[in-house]
N, C-alpha and C positions, 0 to 999 in steps of 0.2 A: 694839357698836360697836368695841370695843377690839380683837376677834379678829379682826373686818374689820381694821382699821389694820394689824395684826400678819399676816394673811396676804398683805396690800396688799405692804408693803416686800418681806415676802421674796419675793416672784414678780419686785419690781422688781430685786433682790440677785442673784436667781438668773437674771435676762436679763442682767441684765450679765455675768455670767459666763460666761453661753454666748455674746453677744457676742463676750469676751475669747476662748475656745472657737476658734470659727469663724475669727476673725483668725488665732490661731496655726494651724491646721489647711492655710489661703489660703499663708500663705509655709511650712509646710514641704513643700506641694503643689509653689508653685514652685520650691523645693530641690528638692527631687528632680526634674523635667523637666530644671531649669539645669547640675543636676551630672550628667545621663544624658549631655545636649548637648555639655558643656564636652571630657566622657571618648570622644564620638566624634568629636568637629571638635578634638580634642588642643588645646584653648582653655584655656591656665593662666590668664588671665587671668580667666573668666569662672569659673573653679573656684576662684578666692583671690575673687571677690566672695562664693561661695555660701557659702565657710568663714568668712568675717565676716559675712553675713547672719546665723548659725547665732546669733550673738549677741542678735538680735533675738526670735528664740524663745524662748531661755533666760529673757530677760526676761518675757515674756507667761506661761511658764509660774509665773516666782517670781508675777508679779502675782494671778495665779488661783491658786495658794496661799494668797495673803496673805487674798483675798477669800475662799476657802471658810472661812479658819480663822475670821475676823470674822465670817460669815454661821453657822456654827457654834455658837463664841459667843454671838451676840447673839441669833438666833431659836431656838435647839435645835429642830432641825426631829424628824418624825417621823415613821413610816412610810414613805408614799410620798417624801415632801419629803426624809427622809435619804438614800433609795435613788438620789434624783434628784442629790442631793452627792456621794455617794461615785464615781458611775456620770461625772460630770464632772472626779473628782481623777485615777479613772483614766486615762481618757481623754486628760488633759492631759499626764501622765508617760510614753505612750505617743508621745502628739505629739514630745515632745523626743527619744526614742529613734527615732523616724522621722529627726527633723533630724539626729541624732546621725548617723545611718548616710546619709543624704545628704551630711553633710561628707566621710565620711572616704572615700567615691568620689569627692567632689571634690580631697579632698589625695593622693589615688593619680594623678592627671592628671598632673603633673609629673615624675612617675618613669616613667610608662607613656607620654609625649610623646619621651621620651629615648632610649627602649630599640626596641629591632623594631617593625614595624604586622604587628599578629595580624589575617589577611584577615576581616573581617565582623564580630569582636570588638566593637569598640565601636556599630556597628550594634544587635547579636542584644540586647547591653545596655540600649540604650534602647529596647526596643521590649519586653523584659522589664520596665522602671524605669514606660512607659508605661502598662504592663497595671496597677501598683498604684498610679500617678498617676491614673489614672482610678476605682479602686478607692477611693482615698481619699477624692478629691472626693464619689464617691457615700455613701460613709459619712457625711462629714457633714454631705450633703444630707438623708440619712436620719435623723440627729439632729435637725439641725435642725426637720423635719417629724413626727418619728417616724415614719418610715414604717417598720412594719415587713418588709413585704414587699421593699423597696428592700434593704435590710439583708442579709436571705436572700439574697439576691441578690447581695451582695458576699463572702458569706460562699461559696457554688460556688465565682466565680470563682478562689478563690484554690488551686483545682484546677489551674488553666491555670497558675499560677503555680509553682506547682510542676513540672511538665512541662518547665513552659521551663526550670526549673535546670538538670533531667536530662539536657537536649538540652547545655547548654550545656556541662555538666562534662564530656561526652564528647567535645563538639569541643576542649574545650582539654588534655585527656587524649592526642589524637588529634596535636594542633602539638605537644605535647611531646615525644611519642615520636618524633616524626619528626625533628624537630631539638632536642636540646638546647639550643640557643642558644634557642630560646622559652621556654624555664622559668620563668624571672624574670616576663617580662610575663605569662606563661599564669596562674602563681600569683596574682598581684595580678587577675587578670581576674576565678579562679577564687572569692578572698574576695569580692570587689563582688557576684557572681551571688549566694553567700550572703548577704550581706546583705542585697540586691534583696529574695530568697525572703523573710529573717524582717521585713521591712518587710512583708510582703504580710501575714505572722501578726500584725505588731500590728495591721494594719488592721482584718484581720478579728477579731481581739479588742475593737476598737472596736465593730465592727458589731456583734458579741453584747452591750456592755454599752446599743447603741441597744435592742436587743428586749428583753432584761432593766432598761432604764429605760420601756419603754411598757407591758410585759407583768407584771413582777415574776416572771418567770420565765427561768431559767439556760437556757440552750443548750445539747442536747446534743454527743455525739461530733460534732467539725467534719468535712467530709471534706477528705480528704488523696490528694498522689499520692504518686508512691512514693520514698521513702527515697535520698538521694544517697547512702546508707549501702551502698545495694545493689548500687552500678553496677560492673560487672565493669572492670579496671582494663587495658582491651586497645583498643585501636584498633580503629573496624569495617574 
């Protein structure tokens, strides 16, 4: 009866935290749409809401700290049950790094509202920011679920995502060579499209920690496209 009680709570422990989970996952999902939106309708005003929401995640995430470490503590999980902790700490610190990088394209809105309009720029953006908006939700619908196959699936995509960096670096490669005066905005364009990209990598780092918390098995090599390292530095 005792081991009952004791694995009772911790399943109760550990909903709650994928509760807490899901909530922050819901707004930094809306981060990132608000701050795609804010950077192509040049809206500072919806871009200073997304960088004070940012705070609301910070929170969620300390709370699901506090709650692993007590859940921790009090039940010392094992095996699977540890796998299913750690596989949620992660998870949570990636969350805020997602929010993280949804702010800081929303705190570029303000300098890139002021300077030149890059023709299609803030379009090609959200329609990149869109591909791991959608990306993210299915992660953690696939948590949520364990769906593994859902997961796989988010883990491809992030093929596409890459692709659009490569398109993008070269259109803005392409306004700067042509006129210097787009430098400044192509720059700030150029880190957002980075960041978009590595938002699409935590996602999909989520997604392998969904199939290593239902499988207990690691993910191998993800696929990848190719390297902004590579892009010849010329205008077509």
């Amino acid at each position: 009866m005792t081991r009952v009680h004791i694995d009772s709570t911790f399943d109760q422990d550990l909903e709650q935290i994928r509760e807490l989970m899901l909530a922050m996952g819901g707004r930094v999902e809306e981060a990132i749409t608000l701050s795609a939106k804010a950077l192509e309708e040049r809206d500072e005003d919806l871009a200073q809401n997304v960088v004070e929401g940012d705070h609301a995640v910070d929170r969620l995430e300390e709370e699901i700290d506090q709650n692993v470490v007590r859940l921790l503590a009090l039940r010392q999980p094992q095996a699977g049950d540890l796998r299913a902790v750690i596989a949620v700490m992660k998870m949570a610190a990636d969350l805020e790094r997602l929010g993280d990088y949804a702010k800081n394209m929303a705190k570029r809105v303000a300098v890139l509202s002021a300077g030149p309009q890059i023709e299609g720029a803030g379009s090609s953006i959200r329609r990149q920011a869109r591909q791991v908006g959608q990306m993210l939700k299915d992660m953690l619908d696939a948590f949520a679920r364990l769906d593994v196959d859902l997961a796989q699936d988010v883990i491809h995509r992030d093929v596409e995502v890459d692709h659009m960096t490569n398109a993008l670096f070269r259109e803005f490669i392409t306004h700067m060579m042509e006129d210097p005066r787009n430098i400044s905005a192509c720059l700030h364009y150029t880190f957002i499209a980075k960041n978009v990209e590595r938002m699409g990598d935590l996602v999909t780092g989520g997604a392998e920690q969904v199939i290593f918390l239902a499988t207990g098995e690691r993910v191998g090599d993800r696929p990848k496209g190719d390297s902004t390292a590579t892009i010849d530095m010329k205008p077509e």
